[in-house]
C-alpha positions in Angstrom: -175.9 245.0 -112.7 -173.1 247.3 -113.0 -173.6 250.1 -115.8 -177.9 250.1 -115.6 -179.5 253.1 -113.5 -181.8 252.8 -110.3 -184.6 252.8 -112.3 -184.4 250.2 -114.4 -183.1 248.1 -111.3 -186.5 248.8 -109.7 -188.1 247.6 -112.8 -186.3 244.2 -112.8 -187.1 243.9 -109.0 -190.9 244.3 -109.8 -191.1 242.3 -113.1 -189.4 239.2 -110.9 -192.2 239.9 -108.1 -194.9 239.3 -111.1 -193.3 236.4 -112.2 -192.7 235.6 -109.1 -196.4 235.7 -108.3 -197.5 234.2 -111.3 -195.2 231.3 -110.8 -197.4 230.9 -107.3 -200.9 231.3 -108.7 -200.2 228.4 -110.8 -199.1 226.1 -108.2 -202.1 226.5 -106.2 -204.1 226.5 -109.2 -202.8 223.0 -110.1 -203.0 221.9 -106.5 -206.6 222.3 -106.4 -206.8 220.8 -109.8 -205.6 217.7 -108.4 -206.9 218.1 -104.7 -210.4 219.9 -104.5 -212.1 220.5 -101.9 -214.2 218.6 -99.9 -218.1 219.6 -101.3 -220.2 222.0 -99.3 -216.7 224.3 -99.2 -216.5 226.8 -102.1 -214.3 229.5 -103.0 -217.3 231.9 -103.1 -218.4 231.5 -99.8 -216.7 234.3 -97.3 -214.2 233.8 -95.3 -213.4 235.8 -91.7 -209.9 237.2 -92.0 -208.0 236.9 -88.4 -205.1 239.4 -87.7 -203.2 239.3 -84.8 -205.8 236.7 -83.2 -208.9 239.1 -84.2 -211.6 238.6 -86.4 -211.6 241.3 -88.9 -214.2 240.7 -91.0 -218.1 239.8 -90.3 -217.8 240.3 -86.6 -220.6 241.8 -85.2 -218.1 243.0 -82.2 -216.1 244.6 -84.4 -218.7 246.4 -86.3 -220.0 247.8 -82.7 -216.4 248.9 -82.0 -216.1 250.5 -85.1 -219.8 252.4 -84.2 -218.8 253.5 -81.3 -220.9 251.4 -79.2 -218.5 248.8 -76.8 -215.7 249.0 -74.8 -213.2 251.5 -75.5 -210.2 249.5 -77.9 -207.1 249.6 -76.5 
């Protein structure tokens, strides 16, 4: 890339995430097309995230942490 400034480097390097990205959605897009889920399971239907082996979202603990009520996180 020898003669093109830092900036339009960065550019490049974001354009190629997008595509990149894009490239992804489809797949999965197409792979439900052709494999879709077993009824009673929807998209629309919330899932609990789990970081590091704890539920982040739609915990009741975790809400009570975040009040202040609970043990003390550590």
């Amino acid at each position: 890339m020898a003669g093109r400034g830092s900036t339009t480097f960065q550019k490049r390097q974001k354009e190629q995430q997008r595509k990149e990205k894009r490239a992804e959605k489809l797949a999965r897009r197409q792979g439900r097309k052709q494999n879709p889920p077993p009824p009673g399971i929807s998209d629309s239907e919330p899932v609990d995230a789990v970081v590091d082996g704890e539920n982040v979202a739609g915990s009741e603990t975790n809400a009570a942490t975040e009040a202040g009520a609970g043990p003390a996180p550590e």
